[in-house]
C-alpha positions as a LaTeX table, in Angstrom:
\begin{tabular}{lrrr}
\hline
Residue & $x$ (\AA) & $y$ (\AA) & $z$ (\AA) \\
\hline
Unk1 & $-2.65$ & $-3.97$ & 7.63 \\
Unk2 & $-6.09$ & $-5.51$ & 8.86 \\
Unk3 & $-4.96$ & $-4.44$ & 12.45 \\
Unk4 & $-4.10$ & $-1.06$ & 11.46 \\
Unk5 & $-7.44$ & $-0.71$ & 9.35 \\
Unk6 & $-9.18$ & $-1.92$ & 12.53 \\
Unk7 & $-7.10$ & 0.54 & 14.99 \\
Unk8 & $-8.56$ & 3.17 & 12.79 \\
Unk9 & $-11.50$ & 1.86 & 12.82 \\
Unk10 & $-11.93$ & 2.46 & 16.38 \\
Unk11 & $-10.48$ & 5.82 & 16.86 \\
Unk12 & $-13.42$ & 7.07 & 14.64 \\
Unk13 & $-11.65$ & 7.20 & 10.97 \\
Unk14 & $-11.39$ & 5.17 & 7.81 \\
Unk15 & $-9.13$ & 5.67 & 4.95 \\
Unk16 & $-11.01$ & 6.99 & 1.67 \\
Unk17 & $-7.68$ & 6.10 & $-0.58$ \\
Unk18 & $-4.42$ & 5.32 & $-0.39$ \\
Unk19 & $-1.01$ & 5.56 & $-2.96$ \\
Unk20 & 1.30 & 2.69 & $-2.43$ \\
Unk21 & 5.00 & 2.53 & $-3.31$ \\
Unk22 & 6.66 & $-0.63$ & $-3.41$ \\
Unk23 & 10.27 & 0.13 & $-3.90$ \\
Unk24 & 12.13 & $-3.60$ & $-4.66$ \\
Unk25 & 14.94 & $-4.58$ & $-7.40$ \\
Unk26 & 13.49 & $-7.65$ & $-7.98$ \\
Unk27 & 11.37 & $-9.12$ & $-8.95$ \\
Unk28 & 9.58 & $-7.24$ & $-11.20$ \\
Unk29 & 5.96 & $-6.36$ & $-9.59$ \\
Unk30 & 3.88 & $-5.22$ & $-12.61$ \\
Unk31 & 1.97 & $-8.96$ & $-13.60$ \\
Unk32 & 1.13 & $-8.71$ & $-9.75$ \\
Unk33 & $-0.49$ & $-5.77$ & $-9.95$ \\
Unk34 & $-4.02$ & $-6.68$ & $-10.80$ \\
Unk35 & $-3.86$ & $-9.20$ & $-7.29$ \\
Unk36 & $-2.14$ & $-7.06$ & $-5.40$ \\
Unk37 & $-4.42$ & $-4.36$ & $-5.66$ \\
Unk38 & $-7.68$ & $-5.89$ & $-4.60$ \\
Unk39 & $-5.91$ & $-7.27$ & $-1.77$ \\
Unk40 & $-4.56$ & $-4.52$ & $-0.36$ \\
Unk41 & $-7.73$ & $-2.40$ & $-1.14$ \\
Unk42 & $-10.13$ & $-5.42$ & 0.37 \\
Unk43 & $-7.72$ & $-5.40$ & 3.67 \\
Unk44 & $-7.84$ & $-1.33$ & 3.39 \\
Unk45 & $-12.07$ & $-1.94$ & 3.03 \\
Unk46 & $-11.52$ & 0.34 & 0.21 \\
Unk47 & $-12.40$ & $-0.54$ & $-3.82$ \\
Unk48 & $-9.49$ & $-0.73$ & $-5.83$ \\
Unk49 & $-9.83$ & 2.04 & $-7.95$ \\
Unk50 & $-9.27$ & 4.35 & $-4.84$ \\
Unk51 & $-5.91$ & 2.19 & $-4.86$ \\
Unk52 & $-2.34$ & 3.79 & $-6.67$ \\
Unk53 & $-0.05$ & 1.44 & $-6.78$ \\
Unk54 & 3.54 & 1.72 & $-8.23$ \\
Unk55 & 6.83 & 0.29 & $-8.16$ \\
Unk56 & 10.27 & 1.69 & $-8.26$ \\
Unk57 & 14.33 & 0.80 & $-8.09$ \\
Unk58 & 16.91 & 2.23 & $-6.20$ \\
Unk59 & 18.68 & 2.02 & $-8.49$ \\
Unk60 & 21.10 & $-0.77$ & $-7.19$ \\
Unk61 & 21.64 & 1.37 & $-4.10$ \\
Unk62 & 20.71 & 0.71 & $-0.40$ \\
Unk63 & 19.63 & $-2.93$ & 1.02 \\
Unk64 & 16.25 & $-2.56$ & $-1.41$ \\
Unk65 & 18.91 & $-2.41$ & $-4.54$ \\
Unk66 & 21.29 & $-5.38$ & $-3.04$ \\
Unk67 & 17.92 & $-7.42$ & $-2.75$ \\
Unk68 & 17.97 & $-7.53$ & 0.76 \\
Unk69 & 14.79 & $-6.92$ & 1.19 \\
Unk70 & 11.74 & $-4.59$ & 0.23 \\
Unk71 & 9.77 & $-1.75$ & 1.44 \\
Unk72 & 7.07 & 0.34 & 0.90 \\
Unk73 & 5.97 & 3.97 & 1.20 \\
Unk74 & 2.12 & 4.88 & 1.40 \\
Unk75 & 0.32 & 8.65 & 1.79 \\
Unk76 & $-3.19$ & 7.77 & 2.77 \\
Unk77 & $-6.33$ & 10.01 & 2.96 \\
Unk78 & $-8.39$ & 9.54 & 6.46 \\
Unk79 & $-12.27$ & 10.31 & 6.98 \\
Unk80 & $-13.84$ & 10.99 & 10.43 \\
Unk81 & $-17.00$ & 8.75 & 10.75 \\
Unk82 & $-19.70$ & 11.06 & 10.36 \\
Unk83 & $-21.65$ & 10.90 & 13.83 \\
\hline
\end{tabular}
């Protein structure tokens, strides 16, 4: 993420907020929340309340439901640098 924020960074545009889906079976993200989101938002050089962050299931289905593994979905706002 800090060499994405950095790309950006230097085509001219930096993200103003972001909404973050972490889509896992397990384990259950919720007591990470608090962590999580000043992380991400101190990588993102954002403050956390421009942060959403929210987990889901699939319900069993897919490699995220057999716990093979994780992934994440994220609609993010972009700014030009004013010049």
């Amino acid at each position: 993420m800090e060499r994405v924020v950095g790309q950006l960074r230097r085509q001219g545009l930096r993200l103003l907020n972001a909404d973050v889906t972490v889509i896992a079976q397990q384990p259950k993200l919720s007591p990470y929340f608090p962590r999580m989101r000043n992380e991400i938002a101190r990588v993102c050089e954002i403050p956390p309340d421009r942060l959403n962050l929210k987990a889901t299931t699939t319900e069993k289905m897919g490699f995220a439901g057999r716990e093979e593994g994780i992934a994440a979905h994220a609609v993010v706002l972009l700014e030009v640098f004013p010049t």
